[in-house]
Biopython code that builds the backbone (N, CA, C, O; Angstrom):
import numpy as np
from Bio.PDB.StructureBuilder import StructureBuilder

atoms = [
    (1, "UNK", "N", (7.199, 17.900, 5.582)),
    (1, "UNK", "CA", (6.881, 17.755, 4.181)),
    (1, "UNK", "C", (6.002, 18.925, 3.759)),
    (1, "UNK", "O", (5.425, 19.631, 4.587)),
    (2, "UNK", "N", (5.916, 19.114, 2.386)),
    (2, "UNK", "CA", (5.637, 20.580, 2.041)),
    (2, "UNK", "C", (4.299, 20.272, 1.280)),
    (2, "UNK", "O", (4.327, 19.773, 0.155)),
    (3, "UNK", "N", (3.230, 20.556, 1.866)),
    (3, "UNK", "CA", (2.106, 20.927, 1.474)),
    (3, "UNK", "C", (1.843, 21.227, 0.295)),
    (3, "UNK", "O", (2.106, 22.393, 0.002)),
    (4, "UNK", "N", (1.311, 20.441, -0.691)),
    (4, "UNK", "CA", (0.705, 20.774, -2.093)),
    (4, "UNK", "C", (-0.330, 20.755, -1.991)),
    (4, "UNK", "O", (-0.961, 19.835, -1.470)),
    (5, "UNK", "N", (-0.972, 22.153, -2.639)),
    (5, "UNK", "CA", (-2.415, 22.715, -2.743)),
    (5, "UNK", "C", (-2.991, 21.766, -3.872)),
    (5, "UNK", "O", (-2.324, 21.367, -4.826)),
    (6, "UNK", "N", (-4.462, 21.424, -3.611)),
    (6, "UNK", "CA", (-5.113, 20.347, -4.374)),
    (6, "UNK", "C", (-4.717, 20.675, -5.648)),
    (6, "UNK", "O", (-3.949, 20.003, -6.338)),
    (7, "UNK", "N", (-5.393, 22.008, -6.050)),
    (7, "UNK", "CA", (-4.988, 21.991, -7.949)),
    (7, "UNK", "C", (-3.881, 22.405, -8.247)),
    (7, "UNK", "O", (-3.792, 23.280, -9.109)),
    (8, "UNK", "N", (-2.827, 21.928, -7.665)),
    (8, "UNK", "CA", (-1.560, 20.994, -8.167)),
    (8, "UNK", "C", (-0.833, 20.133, -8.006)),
    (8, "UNK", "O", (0.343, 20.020, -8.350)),
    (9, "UNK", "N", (-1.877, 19.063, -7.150)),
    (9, "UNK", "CA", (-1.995, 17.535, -7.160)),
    (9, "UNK", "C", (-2.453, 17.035, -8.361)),
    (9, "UNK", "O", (-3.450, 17.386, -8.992)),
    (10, "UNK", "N", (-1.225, 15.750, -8.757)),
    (10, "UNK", "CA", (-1.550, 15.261, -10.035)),
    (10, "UNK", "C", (-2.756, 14.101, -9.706)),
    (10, "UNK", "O", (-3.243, 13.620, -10.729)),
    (11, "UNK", "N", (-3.292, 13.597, -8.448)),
    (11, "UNK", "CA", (-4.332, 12.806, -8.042)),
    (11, "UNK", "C", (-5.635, 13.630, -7.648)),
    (11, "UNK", "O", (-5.620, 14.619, -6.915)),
    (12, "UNK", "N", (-6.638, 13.139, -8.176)),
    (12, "UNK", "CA", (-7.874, 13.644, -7.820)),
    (12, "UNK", "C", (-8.323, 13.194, -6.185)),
    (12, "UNK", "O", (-7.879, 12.050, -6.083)),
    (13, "UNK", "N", (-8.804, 13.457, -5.239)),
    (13, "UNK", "CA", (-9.021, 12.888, -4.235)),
    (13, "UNK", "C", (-10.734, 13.221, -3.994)),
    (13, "UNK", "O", (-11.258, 14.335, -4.005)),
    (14, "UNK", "N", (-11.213, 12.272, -3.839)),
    (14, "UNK", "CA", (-11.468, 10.855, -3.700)),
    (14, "UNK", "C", (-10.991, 9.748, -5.357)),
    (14, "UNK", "O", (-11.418, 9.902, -6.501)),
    (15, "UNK", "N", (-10.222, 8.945, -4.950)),
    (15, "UNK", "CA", (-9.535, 8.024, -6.161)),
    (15, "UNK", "C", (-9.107, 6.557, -5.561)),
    (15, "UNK", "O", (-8.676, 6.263, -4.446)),
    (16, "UNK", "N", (-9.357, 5.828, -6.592)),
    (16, "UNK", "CA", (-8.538, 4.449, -5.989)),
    (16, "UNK", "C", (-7.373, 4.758, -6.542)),
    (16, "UNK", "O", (-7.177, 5.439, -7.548)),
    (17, "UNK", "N", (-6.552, 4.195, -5.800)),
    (17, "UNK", "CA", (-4.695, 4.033, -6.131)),
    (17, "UNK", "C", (-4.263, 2.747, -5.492)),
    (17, "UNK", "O", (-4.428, 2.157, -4.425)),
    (18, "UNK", "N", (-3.562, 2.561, -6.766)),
    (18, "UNK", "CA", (-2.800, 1.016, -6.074)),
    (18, "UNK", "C", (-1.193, 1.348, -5.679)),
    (18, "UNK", "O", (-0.593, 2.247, -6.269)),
    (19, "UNK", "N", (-0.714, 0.742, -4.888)),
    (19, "UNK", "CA", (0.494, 0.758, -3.668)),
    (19, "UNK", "C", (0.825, -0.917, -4.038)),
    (19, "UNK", "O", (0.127, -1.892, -3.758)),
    (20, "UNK", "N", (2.134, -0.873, -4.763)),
    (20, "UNK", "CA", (2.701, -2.118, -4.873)),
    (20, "UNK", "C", (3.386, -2.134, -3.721)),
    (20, "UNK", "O", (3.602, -1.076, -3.131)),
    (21, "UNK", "N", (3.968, -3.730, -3.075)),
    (21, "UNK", "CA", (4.669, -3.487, -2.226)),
    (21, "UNK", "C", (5.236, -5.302, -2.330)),
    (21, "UNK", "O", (4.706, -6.385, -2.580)),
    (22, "UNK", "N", (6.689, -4.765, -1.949)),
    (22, "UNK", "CA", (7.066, -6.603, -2.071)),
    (22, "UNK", "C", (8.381, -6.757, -0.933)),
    (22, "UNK", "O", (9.447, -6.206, -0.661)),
    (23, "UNK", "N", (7.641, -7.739, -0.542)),
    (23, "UNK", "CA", (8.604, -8.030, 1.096)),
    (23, "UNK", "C", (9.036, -9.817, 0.628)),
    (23, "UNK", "O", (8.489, -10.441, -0.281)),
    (24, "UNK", "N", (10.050, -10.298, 1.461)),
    (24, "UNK", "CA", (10.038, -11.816, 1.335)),
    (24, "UNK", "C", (8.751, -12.645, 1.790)),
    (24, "UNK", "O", (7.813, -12.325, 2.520)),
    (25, "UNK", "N", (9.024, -13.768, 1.132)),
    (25, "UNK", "CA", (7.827, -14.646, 0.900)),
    (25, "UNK", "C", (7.778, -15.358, 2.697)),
    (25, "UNK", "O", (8.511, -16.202, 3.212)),
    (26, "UNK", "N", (6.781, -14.708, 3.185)),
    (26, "UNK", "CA", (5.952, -15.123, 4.195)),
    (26, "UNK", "C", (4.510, -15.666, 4.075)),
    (26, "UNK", "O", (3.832, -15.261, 3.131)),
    (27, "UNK", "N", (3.944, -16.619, 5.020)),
    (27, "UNK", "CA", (2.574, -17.038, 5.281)),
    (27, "UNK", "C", (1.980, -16.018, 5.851)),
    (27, "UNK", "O", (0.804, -15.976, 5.488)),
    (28, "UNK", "N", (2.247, -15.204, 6.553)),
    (28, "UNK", "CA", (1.541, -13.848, 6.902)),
    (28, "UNK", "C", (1.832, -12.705, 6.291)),
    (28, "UNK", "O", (1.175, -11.771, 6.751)),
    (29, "UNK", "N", (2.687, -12.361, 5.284)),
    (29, "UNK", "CA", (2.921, -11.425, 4.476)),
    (29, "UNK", "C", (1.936, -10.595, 4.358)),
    (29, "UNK", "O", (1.777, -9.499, 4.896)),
    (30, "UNK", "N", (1.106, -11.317, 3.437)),
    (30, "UNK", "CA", (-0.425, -10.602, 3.181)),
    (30, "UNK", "C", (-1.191, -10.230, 4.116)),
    (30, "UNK", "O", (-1.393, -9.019, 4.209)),
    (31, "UNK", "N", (-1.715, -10.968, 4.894)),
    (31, "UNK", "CA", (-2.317, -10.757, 6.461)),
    (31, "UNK", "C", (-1.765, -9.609, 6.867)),
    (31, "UNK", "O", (-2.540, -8.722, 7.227)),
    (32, "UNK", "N", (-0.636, -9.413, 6.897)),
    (32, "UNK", "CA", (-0.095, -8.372, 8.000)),
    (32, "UNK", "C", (-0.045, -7.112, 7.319)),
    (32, "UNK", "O", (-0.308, -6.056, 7.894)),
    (33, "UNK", "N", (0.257, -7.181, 6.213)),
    (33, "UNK", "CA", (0.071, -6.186, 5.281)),
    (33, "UNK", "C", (-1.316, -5.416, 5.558)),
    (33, "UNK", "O", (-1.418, -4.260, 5.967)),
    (34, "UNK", "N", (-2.477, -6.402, 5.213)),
    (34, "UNK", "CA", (-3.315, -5.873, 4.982)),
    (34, "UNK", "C", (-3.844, -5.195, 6.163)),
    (34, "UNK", "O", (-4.400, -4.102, 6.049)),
    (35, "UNK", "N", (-3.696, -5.809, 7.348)),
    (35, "UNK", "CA", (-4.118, -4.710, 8.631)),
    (35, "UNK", "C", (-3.737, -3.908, 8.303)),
    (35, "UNK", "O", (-4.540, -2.976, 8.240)),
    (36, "UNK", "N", (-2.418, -3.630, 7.886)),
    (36, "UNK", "CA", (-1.899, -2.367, 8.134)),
    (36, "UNK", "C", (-2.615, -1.335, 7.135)),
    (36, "UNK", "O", (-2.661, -0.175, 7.546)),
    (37, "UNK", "N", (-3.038, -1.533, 6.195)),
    (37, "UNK", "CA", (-3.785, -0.813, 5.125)),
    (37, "UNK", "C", (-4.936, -0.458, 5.114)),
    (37, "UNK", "O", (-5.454, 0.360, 4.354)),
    (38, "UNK", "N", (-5.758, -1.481, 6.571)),
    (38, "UNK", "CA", (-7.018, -1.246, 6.818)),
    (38, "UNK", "C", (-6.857, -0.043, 7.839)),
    (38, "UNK", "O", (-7.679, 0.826, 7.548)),
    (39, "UNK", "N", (-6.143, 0.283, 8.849)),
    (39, "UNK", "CA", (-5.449, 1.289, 9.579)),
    (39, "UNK", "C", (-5.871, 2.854, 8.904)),
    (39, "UNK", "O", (-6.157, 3.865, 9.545)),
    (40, "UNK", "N", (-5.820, 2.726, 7.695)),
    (40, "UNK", "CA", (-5.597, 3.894, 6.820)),
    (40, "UNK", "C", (-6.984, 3.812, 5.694)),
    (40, "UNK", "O", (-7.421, 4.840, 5.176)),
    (41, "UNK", "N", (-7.420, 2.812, 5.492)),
    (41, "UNK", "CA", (-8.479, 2.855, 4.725)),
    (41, "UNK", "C", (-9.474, 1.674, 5.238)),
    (41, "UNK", "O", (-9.208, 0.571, 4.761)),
    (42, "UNK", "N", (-10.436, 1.721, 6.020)),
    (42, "UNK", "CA", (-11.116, 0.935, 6.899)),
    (42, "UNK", "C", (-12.123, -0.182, 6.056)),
    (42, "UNK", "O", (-12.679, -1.200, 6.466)),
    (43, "UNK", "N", (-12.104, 0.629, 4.344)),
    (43, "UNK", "CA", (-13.184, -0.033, 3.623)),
    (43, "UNK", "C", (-12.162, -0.844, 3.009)),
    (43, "UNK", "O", (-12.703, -1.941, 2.867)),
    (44, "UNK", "N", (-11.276, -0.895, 2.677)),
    (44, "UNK", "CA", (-10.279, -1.485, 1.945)),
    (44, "UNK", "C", (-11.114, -3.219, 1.727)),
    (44, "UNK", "O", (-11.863, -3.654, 2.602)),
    (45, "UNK", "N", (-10.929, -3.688, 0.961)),
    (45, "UNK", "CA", (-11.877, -4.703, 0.531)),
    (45, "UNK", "C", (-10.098, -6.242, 0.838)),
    (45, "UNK", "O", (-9.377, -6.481, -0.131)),
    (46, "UNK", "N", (-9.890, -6.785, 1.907)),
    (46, "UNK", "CA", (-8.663, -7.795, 1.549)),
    (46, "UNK", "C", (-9.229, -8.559, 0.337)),
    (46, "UNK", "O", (-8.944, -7.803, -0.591)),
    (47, "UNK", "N", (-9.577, -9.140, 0.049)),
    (47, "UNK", "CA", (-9.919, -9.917, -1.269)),
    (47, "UNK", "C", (-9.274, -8.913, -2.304)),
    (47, "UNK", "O", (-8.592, -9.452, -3.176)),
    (48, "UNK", "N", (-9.366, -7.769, -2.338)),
    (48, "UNK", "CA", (-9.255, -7.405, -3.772)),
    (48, "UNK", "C", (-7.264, -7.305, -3.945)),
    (48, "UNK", "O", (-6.680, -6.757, -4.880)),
    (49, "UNK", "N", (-6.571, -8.040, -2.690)),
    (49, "UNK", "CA", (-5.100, -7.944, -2.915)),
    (49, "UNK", "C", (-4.892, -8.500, -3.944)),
    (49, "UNK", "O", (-5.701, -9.423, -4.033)),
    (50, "UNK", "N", (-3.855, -8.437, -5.316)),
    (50, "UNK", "CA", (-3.299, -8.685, -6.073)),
    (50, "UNK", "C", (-2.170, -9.376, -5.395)),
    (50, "UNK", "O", (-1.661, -8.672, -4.522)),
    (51, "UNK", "N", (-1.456, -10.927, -5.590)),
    (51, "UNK", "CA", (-0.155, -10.881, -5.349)),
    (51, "UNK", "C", (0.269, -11.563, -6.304)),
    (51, "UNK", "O", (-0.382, -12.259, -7.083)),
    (52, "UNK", "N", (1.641, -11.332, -6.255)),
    (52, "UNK", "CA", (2.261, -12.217, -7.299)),
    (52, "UNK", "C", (4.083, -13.053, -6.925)),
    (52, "UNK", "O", (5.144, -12.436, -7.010)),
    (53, "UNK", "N", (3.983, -14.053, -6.659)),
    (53, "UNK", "CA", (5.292, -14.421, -6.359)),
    (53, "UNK", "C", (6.371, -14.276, -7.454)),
    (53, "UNK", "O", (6.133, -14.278, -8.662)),
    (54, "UNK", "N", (7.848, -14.124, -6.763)),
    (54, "UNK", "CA", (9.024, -13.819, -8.162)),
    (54, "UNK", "C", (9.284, -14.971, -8.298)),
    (54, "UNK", "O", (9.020, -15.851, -7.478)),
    (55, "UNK", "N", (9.999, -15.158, -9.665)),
    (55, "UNK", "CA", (10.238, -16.286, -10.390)),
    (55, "UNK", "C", (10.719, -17.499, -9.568)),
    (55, "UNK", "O", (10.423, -18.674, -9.783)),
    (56, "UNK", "N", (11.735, -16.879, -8.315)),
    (56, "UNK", "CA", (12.378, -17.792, -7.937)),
    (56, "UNK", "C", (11.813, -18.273, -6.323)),
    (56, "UNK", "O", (12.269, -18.991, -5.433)),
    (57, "UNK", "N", (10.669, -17.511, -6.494)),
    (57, "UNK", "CA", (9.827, -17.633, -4.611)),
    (57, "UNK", "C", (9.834, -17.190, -3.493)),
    (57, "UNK", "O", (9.078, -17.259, -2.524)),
    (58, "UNK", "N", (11.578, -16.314, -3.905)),
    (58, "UNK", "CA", (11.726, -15.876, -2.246)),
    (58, "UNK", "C", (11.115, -14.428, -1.960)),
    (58, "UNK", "O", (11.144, -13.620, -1.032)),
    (59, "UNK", "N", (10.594, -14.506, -3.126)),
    (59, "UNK", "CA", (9.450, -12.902, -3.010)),
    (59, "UNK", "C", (8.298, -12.620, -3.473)),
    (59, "UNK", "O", (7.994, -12.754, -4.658)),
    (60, "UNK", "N", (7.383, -12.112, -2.388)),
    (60, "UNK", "CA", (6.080, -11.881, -2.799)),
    (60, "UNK", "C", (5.193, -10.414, -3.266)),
    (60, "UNK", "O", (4.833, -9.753, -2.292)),
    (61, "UNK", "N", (4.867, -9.932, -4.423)),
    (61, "UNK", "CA", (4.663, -9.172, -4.646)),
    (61, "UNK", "C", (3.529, -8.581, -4.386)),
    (61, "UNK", "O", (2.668, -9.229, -4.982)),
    (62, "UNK", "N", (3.129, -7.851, -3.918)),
    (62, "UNK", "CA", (1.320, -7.130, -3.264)),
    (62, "UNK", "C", (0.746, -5.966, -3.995)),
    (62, "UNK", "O", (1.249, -4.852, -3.848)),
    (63, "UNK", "N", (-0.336, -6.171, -4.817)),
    (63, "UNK", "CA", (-0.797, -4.711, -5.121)),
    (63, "UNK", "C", (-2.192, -4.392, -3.560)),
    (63, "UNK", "O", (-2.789, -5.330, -3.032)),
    (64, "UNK", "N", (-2.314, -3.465, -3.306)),
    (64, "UNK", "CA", (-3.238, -2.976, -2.525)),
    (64, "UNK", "C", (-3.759, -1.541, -3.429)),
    (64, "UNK", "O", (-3.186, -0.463, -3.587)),
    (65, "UNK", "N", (-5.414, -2.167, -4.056)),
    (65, "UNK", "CA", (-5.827, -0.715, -3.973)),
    (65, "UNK", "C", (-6.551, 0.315, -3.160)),
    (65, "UNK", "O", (-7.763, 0.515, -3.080)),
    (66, "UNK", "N", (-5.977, 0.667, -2.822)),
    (66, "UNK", "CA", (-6.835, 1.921, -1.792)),
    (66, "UNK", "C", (-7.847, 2.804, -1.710)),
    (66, "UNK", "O", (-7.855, 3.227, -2.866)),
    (67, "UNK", "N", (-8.754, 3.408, -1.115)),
    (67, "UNK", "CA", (-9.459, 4.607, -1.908)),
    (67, "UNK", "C", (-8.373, 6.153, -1.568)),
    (67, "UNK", "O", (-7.625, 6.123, -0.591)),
    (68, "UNK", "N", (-8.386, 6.524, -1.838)),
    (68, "UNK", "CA", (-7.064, 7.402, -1.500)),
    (68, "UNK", "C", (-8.140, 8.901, -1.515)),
    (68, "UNK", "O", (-8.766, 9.292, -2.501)),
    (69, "UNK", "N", (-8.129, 9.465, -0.333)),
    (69, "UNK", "CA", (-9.089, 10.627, -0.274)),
    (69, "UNK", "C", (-8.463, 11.448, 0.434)),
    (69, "UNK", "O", (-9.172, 12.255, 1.035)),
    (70, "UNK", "N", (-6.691, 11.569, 0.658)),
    (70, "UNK", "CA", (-5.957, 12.924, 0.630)),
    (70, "UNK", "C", (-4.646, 12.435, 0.427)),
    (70, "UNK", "O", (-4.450, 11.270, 0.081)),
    (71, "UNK", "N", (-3.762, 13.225, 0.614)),
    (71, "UNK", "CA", (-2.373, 13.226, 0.142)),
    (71, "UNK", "C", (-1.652, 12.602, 1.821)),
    (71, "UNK", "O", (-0.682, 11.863, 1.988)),
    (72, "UNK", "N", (-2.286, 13.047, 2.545)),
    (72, "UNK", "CA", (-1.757, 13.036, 4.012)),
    (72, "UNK", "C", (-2.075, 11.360, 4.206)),
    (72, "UNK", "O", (-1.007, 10.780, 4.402)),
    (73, "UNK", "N", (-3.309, 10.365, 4.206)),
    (73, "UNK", "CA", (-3.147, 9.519, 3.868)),
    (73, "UNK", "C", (-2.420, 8.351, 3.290)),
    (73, "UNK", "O", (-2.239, 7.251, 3.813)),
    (74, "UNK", "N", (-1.937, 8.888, 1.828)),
    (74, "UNK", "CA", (-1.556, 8.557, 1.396)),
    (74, "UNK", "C", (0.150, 8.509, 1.465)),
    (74, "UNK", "O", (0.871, 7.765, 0.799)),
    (75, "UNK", "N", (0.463, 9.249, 2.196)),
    (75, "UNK", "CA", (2.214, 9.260, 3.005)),
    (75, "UNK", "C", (2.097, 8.899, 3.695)),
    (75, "UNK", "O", (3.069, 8.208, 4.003)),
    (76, "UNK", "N", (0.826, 8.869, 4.823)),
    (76, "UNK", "CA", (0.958, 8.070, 6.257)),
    (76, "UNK", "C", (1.002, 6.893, 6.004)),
    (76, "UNK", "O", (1.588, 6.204, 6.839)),
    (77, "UNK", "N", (0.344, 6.100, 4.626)),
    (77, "UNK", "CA", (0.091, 5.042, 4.185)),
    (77, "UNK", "C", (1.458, 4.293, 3.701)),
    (77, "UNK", "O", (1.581, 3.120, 4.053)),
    (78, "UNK", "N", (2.307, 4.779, 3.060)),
    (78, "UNK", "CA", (3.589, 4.686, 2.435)),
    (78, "UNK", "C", (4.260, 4.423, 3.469)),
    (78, "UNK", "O", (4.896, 3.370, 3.504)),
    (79, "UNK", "N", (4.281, 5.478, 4.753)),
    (79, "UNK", "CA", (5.096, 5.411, 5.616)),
    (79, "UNK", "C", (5.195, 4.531, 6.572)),
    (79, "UNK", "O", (6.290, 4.561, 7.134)),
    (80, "UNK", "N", (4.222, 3.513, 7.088)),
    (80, "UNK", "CA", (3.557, 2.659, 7.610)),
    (80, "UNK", "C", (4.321, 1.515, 6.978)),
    (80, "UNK", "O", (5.194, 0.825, 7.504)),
    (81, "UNK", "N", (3.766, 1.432, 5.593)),
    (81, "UNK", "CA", (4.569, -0.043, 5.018)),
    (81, "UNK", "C", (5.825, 0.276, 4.761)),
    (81, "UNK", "O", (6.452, -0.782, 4.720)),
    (82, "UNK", "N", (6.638, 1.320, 4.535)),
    (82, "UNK", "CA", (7.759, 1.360, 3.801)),
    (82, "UNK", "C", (8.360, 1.025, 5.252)),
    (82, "UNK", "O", (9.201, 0.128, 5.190)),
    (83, "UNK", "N", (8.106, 1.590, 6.702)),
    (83, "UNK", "CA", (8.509, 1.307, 7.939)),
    (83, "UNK", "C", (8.200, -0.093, 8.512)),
    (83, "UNK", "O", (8.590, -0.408, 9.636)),
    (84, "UNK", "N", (7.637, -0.757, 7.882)),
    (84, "UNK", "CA", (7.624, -1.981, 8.121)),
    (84, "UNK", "C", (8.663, -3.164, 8.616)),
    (84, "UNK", "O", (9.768, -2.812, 8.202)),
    (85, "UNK", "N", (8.769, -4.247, 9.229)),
    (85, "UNK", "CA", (10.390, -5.192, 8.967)),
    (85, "UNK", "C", (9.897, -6.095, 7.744)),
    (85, "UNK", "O", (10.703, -6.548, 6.931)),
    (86, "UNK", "N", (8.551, -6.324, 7.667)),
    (86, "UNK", "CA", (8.195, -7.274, 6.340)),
    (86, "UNK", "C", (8.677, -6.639, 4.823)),
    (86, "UNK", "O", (9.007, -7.373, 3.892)),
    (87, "UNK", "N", (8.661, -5.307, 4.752)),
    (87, "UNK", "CA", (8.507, -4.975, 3.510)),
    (87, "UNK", "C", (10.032, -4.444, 3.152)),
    (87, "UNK", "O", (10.646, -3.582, 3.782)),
    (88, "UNK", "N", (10.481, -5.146, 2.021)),
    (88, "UNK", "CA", (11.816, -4.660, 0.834)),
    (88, "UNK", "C", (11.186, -3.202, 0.436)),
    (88, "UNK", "O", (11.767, -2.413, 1.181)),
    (89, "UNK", "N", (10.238, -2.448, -0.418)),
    (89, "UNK", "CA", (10.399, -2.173, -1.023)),
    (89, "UNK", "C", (8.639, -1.382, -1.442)),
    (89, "UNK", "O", (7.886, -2.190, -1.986)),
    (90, "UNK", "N", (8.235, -0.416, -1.289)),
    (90, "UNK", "CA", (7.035, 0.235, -1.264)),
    (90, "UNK", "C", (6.985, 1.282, -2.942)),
    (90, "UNK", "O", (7.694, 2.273, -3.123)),
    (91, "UNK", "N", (5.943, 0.705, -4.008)),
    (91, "UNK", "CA", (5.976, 1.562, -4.863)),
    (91, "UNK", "C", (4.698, 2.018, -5.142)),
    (91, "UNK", "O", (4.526, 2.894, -5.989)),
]
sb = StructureBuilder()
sb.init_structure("model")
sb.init_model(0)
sb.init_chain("A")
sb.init_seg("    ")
for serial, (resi, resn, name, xyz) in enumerate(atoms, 1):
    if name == "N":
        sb.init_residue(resn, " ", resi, " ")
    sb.init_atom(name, np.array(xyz, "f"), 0.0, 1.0, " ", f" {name:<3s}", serial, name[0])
structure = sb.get_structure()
């Protein structure tokens, strides 16, 4: 992946950023999620997860905000959940 120089990153770093992410509706969904986010951001607060189930239940939606303090992070971070078996779908 190709290296973008800070001032022409559209993110300031140090920043919170939120990482939606929605996998099927599990009892450990969240749990497992969230290790994985602590991996990458150690302060990460679990309480502050956002979720939201879809209309019909069989999916659970996750915001995680992060402190996001580089770009490299923040793909290792993506790459982690998007590589996941829990997770549909990383935005």
């Amino acid at each position: 992946m190709q290296e973008i120089p800070p001032e022409e990153s559209l993110i300031e770093y140090p920043s919170d950023f939120p990482i939606k992410v929605m996998g099927k509706a599990h009892p450990d969904l969240a749990q497992t999620l969230t290790e994985v986010v602590l991996q990458f951001d150690p302060d990460f607060d679990p309480a502050t997860v956002e979720m939201r189930p879809s209309h019909s239940g069989n999916y659970l939606g996750l915001t995680f905000t992060v402190r996001a303090t580089s770009r490299q992070q923040l793909d290792d971070l993506y790459r982690a959940l998007h590589g996941h078996h829990m997770v549909s779908i990383v935005m």
